[in-house]
ChimeraX commands (.cxc) that place a marker at each C-alpha (Angstrom):
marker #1 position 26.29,2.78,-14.56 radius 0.5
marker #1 position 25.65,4.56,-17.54 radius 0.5
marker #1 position 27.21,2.99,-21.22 radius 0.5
marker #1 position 27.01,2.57,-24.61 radius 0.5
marker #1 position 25.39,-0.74,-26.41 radius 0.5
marker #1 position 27.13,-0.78,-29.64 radius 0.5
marker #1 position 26.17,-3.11,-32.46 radius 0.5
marker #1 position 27.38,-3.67,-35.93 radius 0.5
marker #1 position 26.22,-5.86,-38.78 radius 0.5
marker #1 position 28.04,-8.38,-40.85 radius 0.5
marker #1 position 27.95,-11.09,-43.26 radius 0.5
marker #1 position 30.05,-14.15,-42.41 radius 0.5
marker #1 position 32.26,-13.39,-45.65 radius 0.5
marker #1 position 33.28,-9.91,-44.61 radius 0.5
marker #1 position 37.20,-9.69,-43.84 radius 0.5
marker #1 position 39.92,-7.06,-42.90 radius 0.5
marker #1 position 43.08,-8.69,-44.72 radius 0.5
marker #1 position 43.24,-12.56,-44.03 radius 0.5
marker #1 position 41.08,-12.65,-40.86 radius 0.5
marker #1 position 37.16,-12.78,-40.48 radius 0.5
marker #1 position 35.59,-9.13,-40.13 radius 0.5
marker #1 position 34.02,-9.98,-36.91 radius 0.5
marker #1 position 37.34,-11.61,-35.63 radius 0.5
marker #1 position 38.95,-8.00,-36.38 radius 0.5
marker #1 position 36.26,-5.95,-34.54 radius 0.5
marker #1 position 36.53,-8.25,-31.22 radius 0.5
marker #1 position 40.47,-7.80,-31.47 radius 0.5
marker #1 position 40.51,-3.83,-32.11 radius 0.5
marker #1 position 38.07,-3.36,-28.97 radius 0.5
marker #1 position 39.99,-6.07,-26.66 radius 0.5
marker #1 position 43.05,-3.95,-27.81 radius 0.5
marker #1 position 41.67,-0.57,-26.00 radius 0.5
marker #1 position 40.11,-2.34,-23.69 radius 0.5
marker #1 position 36.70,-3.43,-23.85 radius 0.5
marker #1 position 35.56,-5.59,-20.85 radius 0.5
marker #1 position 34.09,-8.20,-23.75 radius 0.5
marker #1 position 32.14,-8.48,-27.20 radius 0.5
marker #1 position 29.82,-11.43,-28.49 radius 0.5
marker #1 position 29.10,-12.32,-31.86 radius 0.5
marker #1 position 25.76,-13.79,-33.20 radius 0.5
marker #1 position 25.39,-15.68,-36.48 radius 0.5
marker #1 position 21.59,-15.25,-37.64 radius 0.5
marker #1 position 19.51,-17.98,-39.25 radius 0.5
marker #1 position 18.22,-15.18,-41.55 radius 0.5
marker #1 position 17.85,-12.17,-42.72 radius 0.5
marker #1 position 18.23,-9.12,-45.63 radius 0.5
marker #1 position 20.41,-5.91,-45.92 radius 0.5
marker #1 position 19.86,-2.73,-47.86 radius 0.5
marker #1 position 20.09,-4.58,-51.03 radius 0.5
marker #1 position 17.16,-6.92,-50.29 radius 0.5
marker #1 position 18.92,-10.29,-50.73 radius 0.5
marker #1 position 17.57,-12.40,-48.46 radius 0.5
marker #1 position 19.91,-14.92,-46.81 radius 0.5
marker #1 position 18.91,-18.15,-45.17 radius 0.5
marker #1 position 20.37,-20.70,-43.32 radius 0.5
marker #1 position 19.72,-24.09,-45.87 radius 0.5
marker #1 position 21.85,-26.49,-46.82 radius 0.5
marker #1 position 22.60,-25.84,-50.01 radius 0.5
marker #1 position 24.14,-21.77,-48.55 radius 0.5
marker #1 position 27.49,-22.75,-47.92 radius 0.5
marker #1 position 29.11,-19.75,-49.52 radius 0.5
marker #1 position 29.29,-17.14,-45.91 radius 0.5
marker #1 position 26.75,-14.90,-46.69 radius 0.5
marker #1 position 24.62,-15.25,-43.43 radius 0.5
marker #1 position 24.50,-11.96,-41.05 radius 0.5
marker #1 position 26.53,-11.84,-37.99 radius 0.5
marker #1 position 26.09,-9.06,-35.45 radius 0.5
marker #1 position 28.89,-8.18,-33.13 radius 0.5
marker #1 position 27.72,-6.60,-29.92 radius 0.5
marker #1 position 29.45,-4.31,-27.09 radius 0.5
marker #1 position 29.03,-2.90,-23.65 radius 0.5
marker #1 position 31.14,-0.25,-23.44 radius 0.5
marker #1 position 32.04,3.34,-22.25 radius 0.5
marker #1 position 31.72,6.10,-24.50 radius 0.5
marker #1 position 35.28,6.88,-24.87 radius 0.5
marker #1 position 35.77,3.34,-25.81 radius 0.5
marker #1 position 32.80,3.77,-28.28 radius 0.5
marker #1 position 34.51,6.87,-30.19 radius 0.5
marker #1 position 37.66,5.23,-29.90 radius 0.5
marker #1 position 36.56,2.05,-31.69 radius 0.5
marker #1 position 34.25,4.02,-34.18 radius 0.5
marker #1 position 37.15,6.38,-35.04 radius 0.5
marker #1 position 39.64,2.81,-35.77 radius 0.5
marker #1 position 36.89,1.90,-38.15 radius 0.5
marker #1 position 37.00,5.31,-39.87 radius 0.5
marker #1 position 40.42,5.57,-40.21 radius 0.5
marker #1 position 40.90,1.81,-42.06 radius 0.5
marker #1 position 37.74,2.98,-44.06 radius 0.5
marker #1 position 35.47,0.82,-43.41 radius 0.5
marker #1 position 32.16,0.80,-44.19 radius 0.5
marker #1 position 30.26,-0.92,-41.51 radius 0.5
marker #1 position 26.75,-0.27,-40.20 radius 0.5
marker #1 position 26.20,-0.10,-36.89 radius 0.5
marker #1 position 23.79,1.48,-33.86 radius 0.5
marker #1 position 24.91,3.18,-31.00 radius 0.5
marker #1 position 22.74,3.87,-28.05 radius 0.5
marker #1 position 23.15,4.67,-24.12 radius 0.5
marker #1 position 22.20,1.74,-22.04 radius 0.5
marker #1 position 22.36,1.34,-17.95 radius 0.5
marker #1 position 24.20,-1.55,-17.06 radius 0.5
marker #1 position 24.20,-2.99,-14.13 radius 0.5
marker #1 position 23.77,-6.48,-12.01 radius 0.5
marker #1 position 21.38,-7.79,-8.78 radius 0.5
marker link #1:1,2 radius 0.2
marker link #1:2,3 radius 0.2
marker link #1:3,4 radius 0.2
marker link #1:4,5 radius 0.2
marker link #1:5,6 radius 0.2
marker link #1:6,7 radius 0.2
marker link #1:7,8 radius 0.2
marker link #1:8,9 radius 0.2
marker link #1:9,10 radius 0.2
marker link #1:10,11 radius 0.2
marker link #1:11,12 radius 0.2
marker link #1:12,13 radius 0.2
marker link #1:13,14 radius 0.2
marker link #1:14,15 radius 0.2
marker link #1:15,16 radius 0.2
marker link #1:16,17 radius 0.2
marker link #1:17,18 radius 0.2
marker link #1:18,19 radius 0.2
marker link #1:19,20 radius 0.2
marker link #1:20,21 radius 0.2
marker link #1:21,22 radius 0.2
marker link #1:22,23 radius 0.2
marker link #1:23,24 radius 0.2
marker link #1:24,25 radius 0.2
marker link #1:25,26 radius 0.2
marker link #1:26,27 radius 0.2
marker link #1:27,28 radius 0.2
marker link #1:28,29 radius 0.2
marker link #1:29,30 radius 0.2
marker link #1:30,31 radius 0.2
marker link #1:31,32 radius 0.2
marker link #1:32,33 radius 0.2
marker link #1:33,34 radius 0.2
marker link #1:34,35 radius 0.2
marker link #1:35,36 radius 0.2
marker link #1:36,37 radius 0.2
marker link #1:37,38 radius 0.2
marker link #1:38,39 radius 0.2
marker link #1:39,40 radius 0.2
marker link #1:40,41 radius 0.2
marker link #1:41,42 radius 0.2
marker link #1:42,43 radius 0.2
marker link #1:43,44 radius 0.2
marker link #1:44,45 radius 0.2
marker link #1:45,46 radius 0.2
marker link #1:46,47 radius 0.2
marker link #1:47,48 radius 0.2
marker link #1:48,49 radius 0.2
marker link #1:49,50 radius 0.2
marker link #1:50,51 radius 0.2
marker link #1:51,52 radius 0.2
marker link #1:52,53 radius 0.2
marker link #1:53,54 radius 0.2
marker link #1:54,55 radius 0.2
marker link #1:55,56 radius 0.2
marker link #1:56,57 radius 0.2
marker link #1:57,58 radius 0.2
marker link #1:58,59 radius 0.2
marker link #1:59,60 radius 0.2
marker link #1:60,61 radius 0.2
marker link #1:61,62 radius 0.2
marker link #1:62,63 radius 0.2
marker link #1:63,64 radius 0.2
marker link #1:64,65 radius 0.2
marker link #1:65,66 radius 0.2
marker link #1:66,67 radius 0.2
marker link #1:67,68 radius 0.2
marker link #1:68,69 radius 0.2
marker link #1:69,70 radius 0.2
marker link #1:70,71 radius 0.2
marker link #1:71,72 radius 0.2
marker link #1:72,73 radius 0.2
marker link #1:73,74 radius 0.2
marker link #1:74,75 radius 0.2
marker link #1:75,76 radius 0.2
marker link #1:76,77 radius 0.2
marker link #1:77,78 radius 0.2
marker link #1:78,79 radius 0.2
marker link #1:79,80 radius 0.2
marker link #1:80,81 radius 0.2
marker link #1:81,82 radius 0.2
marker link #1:82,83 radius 0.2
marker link #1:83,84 radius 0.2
marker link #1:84,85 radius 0.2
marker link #1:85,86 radius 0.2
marker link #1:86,87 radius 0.2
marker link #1:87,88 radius 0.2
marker link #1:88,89 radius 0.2
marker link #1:89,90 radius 0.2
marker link #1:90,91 radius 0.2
marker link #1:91,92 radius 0.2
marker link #1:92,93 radius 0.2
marker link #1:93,94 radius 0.2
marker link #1:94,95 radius 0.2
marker link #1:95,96 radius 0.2
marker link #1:96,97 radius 0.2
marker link #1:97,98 radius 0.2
marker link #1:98,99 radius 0.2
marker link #1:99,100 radius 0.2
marker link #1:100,101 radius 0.2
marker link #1:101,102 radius 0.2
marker link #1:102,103 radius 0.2
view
């Protein structure tokens, strides 16, 4: 079955009011129905500025990336990307058309 992979990139301190970013984007998709959504903190890693951000002890202050990942269908795709646009958000993500399927 053909469907979209959809990923977007975060930092652990992003939010949309009083809730964590990430915690949002899982809601808004279960909302129009998206089978499911993970999210993935990384160890490390750098953005467009260049700041690289590592897991130590002494980082305590959210910065690390998070990626939140979907399998969806492209209607849910549009649906999800046009949310985003219409709260303004500026979020990176890729998009790409992926066969799913199971043995």
């Amino acid at each position: 079955m053909q469907s979209i992979y959809l990923k977007f990139y975060l930092t652990e301190k992003q939010k949309r009011g009083d809730k964590p970013l990430y915690g949002w984007l899982l809601e808004q998709a279960k909302a129009i129905g998206v089978p499911g959504g993970s999210v993935f903190r990384a160890i490390a890693g750098y953005g467009r500025h260049g700041n690289l951000h590592a897991e130590t002890f002494i980082e305590l202050g959210g910065e690390l990336p998070i990626q939140v990942e979907f399998l969806l269908e492209e209607r849910q795709a549009e649906e999800l990307l046009a949310t985003l646009r219409a709260y303004e958000l500026n979020i990176r993500y890729v998009s790409y058309p992926v066969t799913v399927g199971g043995v």
